[in-house]
N, C-alpha and C positions, 0 to 999 in steps of 0.2 A: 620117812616111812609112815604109813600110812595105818592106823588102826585096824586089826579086823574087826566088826560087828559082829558083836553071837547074839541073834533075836528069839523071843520066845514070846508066845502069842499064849497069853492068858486069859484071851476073852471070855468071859462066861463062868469063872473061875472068881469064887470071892475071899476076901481077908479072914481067917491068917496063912488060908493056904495058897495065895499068892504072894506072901511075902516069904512062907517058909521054903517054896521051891525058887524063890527069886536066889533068898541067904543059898540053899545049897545049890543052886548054880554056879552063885559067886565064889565060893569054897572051890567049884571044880576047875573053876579057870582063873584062878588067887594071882599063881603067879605071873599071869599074862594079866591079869586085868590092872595089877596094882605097878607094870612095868610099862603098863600102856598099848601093849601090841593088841589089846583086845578090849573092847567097850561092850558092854550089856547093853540092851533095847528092849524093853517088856514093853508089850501091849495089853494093856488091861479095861477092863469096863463097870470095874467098881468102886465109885470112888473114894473109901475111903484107904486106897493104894497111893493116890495124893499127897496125902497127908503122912502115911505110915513109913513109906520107903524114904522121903527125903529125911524122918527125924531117925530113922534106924542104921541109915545107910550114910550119913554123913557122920553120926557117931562111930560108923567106921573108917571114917579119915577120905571116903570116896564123895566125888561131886553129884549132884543128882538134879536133873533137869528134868520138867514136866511139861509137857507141850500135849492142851489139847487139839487130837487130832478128829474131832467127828462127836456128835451129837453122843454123850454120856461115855466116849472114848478118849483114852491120854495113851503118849508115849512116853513111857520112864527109860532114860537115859541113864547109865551110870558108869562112870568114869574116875580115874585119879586127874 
């Protein structure tokens, strides 16, 4: 089975309130995210979302990958 992706596009949008709508995203889809059927994908263009999301979000026991995608652009992955 195949993960679904729920993406959220926080371009333009800087820290802490891309991290606090990333946390309650991930709160809404808890039990899918943390069973695997569903992966987070933020698109962000601030970056110190880089830096924040992976020490925040692996303190909560989830994976987090950062791939820049484009000149002052990342995709934040997050995963169990």
């Amino acid at each position: 089975m195949e993960a679904e992706v729920v993406q959220m596009n926080l371009e333009g949008e800087m820290c802490p309130y891309t991290l606090i709508l990333t946390i309650k995203k991930s709160k809404e889809i808890k039990a899918d995210l943390d069973s695997g059927r569903k992966i987070l994908e933020v698109l962000v263009d601030h970056s110190p979302t880089t830096d924040n999301f992976p020490a925040e979000f692996g303190k909560r026991g989830y994976q987090v990958e950062v791939e820049k995608i484009g000149s002052g652009r990342w995709k934040v992955v997050i995963k169990k």
